[in-house]
PDB file of N, CA, C and O in Angstrom:
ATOM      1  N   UNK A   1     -10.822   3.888  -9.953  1.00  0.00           N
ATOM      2  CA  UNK A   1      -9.623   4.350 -10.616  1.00  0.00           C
ATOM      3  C   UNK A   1      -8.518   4.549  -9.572  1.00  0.00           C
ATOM      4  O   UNK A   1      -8.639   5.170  -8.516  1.00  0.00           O
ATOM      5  N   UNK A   2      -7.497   3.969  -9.995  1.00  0.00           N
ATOM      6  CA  UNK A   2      -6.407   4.125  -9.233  1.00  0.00           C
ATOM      7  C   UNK A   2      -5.352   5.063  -9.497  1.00  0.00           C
ATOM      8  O   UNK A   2      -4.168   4.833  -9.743  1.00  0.00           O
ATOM      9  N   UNK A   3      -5.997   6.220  -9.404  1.00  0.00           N
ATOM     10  CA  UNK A   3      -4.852   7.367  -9.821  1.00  0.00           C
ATOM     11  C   UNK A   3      -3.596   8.225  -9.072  1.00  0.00           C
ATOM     12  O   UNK A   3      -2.816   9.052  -9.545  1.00  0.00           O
ATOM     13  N   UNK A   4      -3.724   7.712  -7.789  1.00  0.00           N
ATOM     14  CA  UNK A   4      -2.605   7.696  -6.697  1.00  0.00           C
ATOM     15  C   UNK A   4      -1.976   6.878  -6.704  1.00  0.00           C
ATOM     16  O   UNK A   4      -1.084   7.128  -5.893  1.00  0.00           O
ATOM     17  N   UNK A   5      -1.763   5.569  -7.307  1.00  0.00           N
ATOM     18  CA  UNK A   5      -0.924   4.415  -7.225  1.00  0.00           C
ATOM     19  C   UNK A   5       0.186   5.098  -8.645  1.00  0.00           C
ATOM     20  O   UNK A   5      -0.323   5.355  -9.736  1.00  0.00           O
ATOM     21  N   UNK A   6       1.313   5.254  -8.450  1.00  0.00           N
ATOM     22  CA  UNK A   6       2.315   4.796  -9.495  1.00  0.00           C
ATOM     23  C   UNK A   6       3.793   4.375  -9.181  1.00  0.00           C
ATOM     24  O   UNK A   6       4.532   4.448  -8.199  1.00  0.00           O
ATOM     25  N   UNK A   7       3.922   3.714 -10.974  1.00  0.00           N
ATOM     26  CA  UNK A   7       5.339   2.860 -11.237  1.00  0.00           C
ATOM     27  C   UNK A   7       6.294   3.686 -12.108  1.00  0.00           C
ATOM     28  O   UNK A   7       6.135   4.184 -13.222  1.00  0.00           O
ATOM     29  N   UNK A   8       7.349   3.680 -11.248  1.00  0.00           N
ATOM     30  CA  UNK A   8       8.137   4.513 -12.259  1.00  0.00           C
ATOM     31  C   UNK A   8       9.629   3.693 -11.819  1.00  0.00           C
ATOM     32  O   UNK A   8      10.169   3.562 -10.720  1.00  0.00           O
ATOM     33  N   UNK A   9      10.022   3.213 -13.197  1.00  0.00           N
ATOM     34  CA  UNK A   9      11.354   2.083 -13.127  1.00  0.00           C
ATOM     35  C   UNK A   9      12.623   2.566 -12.391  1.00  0.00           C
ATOM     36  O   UNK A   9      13.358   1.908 -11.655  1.00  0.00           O
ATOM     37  N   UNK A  10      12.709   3.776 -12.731  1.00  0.00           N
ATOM     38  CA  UNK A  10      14.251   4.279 -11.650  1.00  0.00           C
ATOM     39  C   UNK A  10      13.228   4.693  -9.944  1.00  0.00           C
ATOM     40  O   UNK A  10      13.643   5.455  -9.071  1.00  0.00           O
ATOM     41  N   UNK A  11      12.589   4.329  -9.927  1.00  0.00           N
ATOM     42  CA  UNK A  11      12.110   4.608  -8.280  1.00  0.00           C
ATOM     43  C   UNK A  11      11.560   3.329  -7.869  1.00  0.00           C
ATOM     44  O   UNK A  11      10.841   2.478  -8.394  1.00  0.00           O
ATOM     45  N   UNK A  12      12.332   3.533  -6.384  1.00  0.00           N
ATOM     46  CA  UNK A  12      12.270   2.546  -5.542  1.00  0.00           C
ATOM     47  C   UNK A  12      11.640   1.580  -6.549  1.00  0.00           C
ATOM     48  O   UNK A  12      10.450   1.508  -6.857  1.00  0.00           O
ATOM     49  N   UNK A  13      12.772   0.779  -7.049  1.00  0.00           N
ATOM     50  CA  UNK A  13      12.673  -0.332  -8.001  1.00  0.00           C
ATOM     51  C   UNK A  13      11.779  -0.979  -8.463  1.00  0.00           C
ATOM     52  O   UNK A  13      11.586  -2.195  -8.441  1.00  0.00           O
ATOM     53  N   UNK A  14      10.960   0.189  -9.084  1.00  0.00           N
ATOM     54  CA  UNK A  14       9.192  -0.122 -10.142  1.00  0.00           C
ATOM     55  C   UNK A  14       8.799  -0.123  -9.248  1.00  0.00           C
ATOM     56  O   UNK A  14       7.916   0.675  -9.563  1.00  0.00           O
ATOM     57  N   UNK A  15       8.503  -0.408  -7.746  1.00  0.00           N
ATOM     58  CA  UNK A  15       7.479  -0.943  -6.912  1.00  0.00           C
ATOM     59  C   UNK A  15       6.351   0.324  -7.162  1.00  0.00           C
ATOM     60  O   UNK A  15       6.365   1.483  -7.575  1.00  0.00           O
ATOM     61  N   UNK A  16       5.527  -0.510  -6.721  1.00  0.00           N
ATOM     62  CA  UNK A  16       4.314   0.919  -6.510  1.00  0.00           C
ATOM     63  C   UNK A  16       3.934   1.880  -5.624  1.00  0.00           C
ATOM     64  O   UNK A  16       3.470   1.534  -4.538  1.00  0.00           O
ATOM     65  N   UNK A  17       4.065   3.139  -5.932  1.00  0.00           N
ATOM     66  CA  UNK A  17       4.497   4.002  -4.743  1.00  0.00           C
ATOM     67  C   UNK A  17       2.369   4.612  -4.743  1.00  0.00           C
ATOM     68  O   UNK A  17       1.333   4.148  -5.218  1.00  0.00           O
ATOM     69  N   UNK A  18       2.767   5.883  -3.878  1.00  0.00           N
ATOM     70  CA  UNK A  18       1.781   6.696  -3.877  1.00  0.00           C
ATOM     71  C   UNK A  18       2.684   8.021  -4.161  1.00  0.00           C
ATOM     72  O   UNK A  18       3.751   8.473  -3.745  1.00  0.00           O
ATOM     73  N   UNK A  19       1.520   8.456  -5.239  1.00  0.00           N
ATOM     74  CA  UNK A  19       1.312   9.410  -6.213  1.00  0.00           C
ATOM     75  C   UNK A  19       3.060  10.112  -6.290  1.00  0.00           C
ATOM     76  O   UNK A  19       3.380  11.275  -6.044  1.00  0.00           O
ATOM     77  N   UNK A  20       3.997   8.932  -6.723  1.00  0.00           N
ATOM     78  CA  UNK A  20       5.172   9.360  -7.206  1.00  0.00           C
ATOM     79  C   UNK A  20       6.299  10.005  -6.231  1.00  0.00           C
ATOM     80  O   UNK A  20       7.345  10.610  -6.466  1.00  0.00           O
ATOM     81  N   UNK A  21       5.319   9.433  -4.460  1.00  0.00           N
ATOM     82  CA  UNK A  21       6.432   9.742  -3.892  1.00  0.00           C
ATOM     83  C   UNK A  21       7.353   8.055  -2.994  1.00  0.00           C
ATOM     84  O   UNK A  21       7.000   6.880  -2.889  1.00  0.00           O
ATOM     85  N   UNK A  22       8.281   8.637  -2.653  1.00  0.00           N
ATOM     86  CA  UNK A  22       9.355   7.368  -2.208  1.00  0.00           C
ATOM     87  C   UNK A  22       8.766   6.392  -1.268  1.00  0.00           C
ATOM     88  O   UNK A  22       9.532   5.869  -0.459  1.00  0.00           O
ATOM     89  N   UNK A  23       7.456   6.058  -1.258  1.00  0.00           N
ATOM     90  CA  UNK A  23       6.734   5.535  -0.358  1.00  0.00           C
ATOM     91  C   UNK A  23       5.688   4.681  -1.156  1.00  0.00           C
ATOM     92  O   UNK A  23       4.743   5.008  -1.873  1.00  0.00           O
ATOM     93  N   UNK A  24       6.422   2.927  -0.601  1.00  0.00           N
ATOM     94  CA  UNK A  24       5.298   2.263  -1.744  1.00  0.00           C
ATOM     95  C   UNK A  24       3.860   1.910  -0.739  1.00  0.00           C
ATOM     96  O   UNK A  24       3.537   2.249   0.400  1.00  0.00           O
ATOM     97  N   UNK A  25       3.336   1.218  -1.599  1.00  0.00           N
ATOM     98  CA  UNK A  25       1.725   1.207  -1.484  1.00  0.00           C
ATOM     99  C   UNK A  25       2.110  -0.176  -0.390  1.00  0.00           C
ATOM    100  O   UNK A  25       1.499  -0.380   0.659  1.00  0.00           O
ATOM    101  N   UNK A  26       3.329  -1.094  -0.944  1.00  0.00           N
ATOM    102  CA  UNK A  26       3.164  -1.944   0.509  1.00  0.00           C
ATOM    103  C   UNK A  26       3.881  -1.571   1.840  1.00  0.00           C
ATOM    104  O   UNK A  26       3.722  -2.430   2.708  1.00  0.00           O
ATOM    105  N   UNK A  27       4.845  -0.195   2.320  1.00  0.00           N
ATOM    106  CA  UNK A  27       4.631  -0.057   2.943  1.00  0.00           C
ATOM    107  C   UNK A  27       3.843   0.190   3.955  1.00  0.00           C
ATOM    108  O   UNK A  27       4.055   0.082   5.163  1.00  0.00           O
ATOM    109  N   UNK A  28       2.229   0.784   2.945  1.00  0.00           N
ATOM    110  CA  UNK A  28       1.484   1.421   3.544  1.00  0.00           C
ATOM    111  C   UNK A  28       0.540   0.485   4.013  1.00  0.00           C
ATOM    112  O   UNK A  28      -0.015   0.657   5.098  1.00  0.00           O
ATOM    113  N   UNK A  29       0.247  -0.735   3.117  1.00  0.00           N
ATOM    114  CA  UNK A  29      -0.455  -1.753   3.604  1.00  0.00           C
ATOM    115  C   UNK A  29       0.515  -2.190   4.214  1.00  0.00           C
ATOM    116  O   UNK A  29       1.101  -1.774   3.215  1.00  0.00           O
ATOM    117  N   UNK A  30       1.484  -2.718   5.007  1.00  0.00           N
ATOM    118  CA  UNK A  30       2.066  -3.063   5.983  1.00  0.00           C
ATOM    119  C   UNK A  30       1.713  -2.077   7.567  1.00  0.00           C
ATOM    120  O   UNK A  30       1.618  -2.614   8.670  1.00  0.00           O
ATOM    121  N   UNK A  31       1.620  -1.135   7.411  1.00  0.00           N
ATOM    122  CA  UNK A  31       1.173  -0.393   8.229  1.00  0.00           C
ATOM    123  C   UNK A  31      -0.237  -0.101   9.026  1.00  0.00           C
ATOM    124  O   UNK A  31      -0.361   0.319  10.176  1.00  0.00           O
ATOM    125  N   UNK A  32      -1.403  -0.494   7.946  1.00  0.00           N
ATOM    126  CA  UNK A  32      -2.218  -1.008   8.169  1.00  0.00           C
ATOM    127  C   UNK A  32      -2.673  -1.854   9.053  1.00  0.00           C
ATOM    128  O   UNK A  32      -3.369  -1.726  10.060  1.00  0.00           O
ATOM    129  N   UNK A  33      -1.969  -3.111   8.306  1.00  0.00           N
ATOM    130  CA  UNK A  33      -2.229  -4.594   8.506  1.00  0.00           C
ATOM    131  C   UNK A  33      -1.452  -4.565   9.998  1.00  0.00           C
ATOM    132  O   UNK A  33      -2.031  -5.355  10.743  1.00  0.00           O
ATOM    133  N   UNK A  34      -0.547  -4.035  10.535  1.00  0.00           N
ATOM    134  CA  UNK A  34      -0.421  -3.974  11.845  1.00  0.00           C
ATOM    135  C   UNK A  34      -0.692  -3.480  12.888  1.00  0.00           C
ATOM    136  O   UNK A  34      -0.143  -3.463  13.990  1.00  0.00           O
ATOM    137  N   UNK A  35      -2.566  -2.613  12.042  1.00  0.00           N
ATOM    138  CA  UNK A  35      -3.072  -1.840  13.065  1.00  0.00           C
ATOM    139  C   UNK A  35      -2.863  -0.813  13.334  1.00  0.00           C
ATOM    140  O   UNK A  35      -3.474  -0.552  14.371  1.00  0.00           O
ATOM    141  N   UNK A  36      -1.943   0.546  12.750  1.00  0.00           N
ATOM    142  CA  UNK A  36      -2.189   1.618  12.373  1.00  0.00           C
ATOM    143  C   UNK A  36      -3.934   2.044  12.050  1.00  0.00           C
ATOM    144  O   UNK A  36      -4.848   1.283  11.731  1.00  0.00           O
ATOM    145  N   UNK A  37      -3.957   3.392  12.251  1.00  0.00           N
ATOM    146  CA  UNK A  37      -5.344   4.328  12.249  1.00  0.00           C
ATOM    147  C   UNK A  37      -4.468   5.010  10.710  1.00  0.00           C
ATOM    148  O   UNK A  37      -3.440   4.746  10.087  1.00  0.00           O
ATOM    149  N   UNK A  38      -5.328   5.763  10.638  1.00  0.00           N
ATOM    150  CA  UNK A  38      -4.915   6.529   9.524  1.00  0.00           C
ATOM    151  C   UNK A  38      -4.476   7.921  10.008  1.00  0.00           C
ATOM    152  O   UNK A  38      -3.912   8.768   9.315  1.00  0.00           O
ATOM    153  N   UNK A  39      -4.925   8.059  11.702  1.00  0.00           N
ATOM    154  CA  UNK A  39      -4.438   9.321  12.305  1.00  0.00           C
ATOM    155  C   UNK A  39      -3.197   9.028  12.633  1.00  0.00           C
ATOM    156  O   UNK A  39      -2.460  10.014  12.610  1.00  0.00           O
ATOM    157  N   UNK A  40      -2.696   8.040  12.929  1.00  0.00           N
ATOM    158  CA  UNK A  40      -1.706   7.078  13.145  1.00  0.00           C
ATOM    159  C   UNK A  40      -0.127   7.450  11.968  1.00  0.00           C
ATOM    160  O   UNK A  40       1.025   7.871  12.068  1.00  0.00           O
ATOM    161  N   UNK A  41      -0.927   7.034  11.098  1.00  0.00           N
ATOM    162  CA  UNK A  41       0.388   6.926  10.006  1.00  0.00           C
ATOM    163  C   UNK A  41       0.210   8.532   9.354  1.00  0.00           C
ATOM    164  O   UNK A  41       1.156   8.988   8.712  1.00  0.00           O
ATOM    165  N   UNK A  42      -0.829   9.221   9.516  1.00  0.00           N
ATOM    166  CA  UNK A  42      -0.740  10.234   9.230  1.00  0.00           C
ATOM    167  C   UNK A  42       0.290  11.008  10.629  1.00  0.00           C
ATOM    168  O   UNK A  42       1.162  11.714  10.122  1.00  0.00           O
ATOM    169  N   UNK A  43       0.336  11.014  11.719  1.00  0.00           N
ATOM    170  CA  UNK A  43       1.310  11.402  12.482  1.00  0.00           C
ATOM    171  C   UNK A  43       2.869  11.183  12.092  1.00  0.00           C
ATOM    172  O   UNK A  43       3.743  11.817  12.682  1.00  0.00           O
ATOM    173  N   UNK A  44       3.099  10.476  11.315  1.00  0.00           N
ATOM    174  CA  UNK A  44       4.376   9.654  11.434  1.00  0.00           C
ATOM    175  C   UNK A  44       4.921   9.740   9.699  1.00  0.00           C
ATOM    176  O   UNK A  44       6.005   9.300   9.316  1.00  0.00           O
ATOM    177  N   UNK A  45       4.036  10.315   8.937  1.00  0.00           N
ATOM    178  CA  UNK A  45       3.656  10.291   7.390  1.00  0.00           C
ATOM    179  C   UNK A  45       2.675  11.323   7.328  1.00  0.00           C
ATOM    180  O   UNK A  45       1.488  10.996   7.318  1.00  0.00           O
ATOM    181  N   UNK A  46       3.147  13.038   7.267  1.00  0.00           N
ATOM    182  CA  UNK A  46       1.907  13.515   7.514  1.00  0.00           C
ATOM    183  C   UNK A  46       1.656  13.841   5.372  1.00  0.00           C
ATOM    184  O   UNK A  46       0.790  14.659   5.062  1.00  0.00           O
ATOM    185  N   UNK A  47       2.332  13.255   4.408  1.00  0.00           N
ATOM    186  CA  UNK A  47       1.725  13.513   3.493  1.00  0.00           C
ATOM    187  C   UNK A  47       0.546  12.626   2.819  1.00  0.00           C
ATOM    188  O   UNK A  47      -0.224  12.990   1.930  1.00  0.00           O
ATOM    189  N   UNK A  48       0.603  11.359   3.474  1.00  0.00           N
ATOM    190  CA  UNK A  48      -0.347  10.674   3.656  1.00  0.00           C
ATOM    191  C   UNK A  48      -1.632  10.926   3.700  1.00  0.00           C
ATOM    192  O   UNK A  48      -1.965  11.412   4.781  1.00  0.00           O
ATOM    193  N   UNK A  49      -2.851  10.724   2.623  1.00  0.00           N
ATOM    194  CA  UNK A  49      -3.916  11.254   2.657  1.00  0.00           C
ATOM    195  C   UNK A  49      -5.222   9.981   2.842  1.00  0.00           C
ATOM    196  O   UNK A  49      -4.936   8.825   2.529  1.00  0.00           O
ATOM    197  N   UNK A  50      -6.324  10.241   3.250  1.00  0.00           N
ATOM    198  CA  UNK A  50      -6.907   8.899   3.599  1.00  0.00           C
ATOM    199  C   UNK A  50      -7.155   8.622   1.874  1.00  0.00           C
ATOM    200  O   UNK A  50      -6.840   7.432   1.858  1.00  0.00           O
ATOM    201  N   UNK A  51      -7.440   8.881   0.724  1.00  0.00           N
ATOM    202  CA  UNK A  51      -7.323   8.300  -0.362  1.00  0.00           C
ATOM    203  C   UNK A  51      -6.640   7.610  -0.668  1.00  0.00           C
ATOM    204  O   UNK A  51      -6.873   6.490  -1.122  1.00  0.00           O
ATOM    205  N   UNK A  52      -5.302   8.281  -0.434  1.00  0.00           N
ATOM    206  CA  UNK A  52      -3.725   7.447  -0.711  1.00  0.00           C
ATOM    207  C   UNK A  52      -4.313   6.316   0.100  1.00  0.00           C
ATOM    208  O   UNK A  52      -4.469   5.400  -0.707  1.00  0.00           O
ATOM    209  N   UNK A  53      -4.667   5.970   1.150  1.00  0.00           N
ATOM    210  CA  UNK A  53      -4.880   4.307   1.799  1.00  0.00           C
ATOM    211  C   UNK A  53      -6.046   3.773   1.149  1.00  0.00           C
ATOM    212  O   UNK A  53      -6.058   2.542   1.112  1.00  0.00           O
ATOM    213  N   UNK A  54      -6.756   4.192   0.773  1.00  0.00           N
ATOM    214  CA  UNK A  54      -8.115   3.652   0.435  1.00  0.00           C
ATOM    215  C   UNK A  54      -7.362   3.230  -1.152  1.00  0.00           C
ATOM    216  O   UNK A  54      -7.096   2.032  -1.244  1.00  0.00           O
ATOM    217  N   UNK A  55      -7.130   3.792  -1.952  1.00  0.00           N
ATOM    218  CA  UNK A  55      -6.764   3.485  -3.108  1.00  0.00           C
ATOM    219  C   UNK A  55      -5.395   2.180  -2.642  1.00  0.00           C
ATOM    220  O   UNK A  55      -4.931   1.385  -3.460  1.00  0.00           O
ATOM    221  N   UNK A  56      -5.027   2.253  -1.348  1.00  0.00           N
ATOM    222  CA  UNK A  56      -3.293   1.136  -1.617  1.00  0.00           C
ATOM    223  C   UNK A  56      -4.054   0.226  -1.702  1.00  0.00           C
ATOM    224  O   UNK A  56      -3.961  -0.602  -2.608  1.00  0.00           O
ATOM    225  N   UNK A  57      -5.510   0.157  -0.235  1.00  0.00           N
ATOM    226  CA  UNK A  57      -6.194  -1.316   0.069  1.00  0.00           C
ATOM    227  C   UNK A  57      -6.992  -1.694  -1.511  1.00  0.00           C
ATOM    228  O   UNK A  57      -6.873  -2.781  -2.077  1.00  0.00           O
ATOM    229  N   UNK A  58      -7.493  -0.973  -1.833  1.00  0.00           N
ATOM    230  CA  UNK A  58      -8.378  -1.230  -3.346  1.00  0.00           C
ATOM    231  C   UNK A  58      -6.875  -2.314  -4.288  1.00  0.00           C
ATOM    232  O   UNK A  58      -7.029  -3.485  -4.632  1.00  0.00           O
ATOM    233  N   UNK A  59      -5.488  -1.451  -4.518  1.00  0.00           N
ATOM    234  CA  UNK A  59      -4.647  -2.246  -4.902  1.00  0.00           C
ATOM    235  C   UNK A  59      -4.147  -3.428  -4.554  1.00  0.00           C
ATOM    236  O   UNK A  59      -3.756  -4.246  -5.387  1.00  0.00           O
ATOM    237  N   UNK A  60      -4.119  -3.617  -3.265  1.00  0.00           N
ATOM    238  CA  UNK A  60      -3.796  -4.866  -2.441  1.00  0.00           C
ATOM    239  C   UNK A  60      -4.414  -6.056  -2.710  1.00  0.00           C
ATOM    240  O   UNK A  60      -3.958  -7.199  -2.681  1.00  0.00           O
ATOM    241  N   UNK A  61      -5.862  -5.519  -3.063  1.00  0.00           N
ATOM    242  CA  UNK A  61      -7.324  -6.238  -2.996  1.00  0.00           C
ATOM    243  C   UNK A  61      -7.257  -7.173  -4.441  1.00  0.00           C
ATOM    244  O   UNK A  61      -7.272  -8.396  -4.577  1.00  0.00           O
ATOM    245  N   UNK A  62      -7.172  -5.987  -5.534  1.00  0.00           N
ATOM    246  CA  UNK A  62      -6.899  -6.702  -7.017  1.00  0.00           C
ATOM    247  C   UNK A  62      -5.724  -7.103  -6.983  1.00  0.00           C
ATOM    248  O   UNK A  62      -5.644  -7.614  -8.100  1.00  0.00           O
ATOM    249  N   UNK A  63      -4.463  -7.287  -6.378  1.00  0.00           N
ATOM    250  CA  UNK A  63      -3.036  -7.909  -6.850  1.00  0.00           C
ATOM    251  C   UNK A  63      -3.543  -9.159  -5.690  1.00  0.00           C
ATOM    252  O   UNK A  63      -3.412 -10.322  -6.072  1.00  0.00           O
ATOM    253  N   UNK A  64      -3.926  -8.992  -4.748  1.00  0.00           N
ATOM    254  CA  UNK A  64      -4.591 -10.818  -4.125  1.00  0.00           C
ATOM    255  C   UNK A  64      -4.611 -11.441  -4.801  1.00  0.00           C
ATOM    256  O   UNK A  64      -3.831 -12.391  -4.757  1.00  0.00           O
ATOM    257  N   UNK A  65      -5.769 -11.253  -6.139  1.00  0.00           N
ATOM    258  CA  UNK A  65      -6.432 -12.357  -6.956  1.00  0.00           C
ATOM    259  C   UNK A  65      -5.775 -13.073  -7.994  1.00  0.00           C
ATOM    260  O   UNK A  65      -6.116 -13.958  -8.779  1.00  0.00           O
ATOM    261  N   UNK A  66      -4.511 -12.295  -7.722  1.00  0.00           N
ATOM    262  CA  UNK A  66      -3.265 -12.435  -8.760  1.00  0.00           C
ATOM    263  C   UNK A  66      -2.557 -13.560  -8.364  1.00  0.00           C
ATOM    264  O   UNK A  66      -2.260 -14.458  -9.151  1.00  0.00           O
ATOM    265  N   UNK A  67      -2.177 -13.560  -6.798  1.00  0.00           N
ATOM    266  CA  UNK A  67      -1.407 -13.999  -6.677  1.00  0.00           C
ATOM    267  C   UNK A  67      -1.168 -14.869  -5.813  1.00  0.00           C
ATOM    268  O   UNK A  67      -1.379 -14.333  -4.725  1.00  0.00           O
ATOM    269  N   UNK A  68      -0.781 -16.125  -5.642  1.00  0.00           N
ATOM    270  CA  UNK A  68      -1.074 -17.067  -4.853  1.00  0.00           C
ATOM    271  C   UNK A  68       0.129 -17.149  -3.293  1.00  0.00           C
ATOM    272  O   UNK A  68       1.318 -16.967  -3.556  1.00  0.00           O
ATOM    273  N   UNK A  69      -0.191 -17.371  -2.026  1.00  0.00           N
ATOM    274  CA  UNK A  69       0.568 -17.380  -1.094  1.00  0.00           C
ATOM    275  C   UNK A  69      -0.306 -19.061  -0.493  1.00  0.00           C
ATOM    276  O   UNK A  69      -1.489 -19.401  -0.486  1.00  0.00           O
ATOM    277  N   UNK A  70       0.935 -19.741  -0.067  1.00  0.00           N
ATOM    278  CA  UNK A  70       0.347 -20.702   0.287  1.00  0.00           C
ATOM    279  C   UNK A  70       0.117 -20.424   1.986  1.00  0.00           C
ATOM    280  O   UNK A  70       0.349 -19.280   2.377  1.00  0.00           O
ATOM    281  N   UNK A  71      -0.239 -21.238   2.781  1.00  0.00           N
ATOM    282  CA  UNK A  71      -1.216 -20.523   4.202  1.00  0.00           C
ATOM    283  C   UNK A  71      -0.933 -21.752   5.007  1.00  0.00           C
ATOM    284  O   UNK A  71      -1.115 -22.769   4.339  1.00  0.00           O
ATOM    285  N   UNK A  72      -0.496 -22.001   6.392  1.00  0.00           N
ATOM    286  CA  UNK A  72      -0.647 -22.813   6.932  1.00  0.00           C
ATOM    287  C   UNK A  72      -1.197 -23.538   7.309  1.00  0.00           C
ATOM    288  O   UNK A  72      -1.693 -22.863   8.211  1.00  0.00           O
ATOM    289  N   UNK A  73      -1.679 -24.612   7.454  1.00  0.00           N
ATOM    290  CA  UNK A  73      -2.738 -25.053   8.382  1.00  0.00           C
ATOM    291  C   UNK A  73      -3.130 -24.485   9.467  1.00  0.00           C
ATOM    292  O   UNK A  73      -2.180 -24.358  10.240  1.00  0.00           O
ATOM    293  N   UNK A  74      -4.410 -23.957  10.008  1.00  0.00           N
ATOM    294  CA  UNK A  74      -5.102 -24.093  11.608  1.00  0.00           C
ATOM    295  C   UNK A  74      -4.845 -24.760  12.603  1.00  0.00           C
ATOM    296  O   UNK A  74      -5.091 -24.418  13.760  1.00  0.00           O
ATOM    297  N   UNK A  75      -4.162 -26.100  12.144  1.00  0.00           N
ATOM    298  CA  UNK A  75      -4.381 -27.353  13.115  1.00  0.00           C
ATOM    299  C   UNK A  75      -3.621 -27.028  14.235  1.00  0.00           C
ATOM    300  O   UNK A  75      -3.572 -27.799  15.193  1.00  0.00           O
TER     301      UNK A  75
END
């Protein structure tokens, strides 16, 4: 259950925040994904809770399957 994720249309433009504050779920996976700790973004974001991340990555995870990004080649 994703009960820390919400959308609310006059905030930060529908995107999906955590738990209704001005902070969306892809900032937070952006933060992540560049190798942030969670002691990390909790320094810098101390309302940040390790749920709030565990629930963004769980969201990240199901909007993937959604959605297609095309990928470069290796070569």
């Amino acid at each position: 259950m994703l009960d820390r994720i919400t959308v609310e249309p006059g905030k930060m433009e529908g995107r999906p925040c955590i738990r209704g504050l001005r902070f969306t779920v892809a900032q937070l996976i952006r933060l992540a994904a560049a190798g942030w700790t969670l002691e990390q973004i909790q320094r810098e974001y101390a309302f940040v809770e390790a749920e709030d991340l565990r629930q963004a990555l769980l969201y990240a995870a199901a909007t993937s399957e959604v959605t297609m990004m095309p990928l470069r080649d290796s070569a």
